[in-house]
C-alpha positions as a Markdown table, in Angstrom:
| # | Residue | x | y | z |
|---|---|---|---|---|
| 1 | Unk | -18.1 | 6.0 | -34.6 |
| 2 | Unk | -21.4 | 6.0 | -32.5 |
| 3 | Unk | -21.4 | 7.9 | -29.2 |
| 4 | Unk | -22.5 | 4.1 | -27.4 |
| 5 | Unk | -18.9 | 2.8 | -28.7 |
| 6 | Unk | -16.6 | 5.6 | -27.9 |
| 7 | Unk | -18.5 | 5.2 | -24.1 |
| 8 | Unk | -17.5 | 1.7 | -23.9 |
| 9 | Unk | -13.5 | 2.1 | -25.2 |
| 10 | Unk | -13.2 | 4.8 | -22.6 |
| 11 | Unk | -14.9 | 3.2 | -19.9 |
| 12 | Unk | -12.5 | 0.4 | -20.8 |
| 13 | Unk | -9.6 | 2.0 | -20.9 |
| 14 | Unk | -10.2 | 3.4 | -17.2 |
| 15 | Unk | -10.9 | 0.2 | -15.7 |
| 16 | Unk | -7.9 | -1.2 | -17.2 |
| 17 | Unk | -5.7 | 1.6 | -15.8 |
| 18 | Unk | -7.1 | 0.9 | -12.5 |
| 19 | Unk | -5.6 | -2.4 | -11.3 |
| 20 | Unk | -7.0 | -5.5 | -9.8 |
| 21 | Unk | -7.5 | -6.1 | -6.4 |
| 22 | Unk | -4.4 | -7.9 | -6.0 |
| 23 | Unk | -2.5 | -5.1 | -7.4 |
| 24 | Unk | -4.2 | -2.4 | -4.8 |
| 25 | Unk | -2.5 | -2.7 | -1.2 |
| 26 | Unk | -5.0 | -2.9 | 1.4 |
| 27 | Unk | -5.4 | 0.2 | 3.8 |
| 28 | Unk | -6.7 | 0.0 | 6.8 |
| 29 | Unk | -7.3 | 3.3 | 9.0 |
| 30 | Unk | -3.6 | 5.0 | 7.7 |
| 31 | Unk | -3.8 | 8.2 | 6.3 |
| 32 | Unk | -2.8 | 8.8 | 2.5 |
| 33 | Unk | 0.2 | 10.8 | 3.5 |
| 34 | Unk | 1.6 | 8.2 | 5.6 |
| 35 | Unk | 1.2 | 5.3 | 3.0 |
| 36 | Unk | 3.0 | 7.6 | 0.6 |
| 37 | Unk | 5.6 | 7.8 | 2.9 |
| 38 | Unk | 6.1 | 4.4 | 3.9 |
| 39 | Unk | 5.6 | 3.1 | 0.3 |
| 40 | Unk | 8.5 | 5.6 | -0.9 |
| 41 | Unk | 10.5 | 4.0 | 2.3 |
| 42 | Unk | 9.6 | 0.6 | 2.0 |
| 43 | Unk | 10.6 | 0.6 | -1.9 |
| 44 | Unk | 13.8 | 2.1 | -1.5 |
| 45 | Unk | 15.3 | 1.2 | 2.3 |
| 46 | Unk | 14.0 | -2.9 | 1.8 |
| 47 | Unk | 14.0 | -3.1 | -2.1 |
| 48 | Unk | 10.0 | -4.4 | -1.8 |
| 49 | Unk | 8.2 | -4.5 | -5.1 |
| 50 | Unk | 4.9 | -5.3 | -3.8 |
| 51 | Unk | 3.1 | -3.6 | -0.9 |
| 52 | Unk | 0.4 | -6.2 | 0.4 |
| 53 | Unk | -1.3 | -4.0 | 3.7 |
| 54 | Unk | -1.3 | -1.3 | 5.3 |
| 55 | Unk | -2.8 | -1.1 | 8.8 |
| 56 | Unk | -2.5 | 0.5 | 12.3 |
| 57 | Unk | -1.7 | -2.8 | 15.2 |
| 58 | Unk | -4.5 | -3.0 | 17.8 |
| 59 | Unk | -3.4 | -0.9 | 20.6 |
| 60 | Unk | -2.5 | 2.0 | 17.4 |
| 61 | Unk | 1.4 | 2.6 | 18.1 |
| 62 | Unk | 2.6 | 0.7 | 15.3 |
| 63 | Unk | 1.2 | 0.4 | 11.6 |
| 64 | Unk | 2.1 | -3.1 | 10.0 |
| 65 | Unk | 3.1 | -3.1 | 6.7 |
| 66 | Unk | 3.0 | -6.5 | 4.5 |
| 67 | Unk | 5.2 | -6.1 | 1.5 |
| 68 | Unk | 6.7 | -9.2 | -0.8 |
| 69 | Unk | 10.1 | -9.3 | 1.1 |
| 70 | Unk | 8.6 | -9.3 | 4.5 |
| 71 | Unk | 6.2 | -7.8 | 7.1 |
| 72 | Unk | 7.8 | -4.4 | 9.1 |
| 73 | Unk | 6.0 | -2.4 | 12.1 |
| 74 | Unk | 6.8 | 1.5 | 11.4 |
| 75 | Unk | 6.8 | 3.9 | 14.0 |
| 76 | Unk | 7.5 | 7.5 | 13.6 |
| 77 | Unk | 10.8 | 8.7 | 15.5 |
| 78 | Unk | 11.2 | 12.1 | 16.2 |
| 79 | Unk | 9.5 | 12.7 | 12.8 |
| 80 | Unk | 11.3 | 10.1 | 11.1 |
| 81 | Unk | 9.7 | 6.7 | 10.3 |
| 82 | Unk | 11.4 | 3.4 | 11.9 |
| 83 | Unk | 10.8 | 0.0 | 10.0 |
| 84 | Unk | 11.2 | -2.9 | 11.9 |
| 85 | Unk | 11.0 | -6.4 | 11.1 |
| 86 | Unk | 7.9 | -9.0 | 12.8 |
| 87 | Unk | 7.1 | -12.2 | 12.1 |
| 88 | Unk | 3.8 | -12.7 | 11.8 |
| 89 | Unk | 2.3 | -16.3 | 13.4 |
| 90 | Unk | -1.0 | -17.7 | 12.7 |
């Protein structure tokens, strides 16, 4: 096999490991660790399959996350996170 092909089936491979867009939740300002933890949370404590967004609210207290089975503000409470559900209008 020429060098050129085996380039191209590997290059292929990763990009097809990778995901689309739609598969890749948006992350907006939230540290890695804390998406980690709220994904593990969200998955088990709400039974989502699909994490849409995650981002801190405007005035930073709260980070929103949009997951297939609803939206949820969490908040850390004495070092535990808090989901709670919003509605989200507009």
């Amino acid at each position: 096999m020429r060098p050129k092909a085996i380039v191209c089936i590997v290059v292929a491979a990763h990009l097809l490991g990778c995901g689309t867009v739609g598969q890749v939740p948006l992350i907006k300002g939230v540290s890695p660790h804390d998406v980690a933890e709220l994904d593990q949370l969200v998955r088990t404590e709400k039974h989502a399959h699909k994490v849409y967004e995650y981002s801190y609210h405007q005035d930073g207290a709260w980070i929103l996350v949009q997951t297939d089975v609803g939206a949820y503000s969490a908040r850390r409470v004495r070092g535990k996170w808090v989901l709670t559900p919003v509605v989200i209008v507009g």
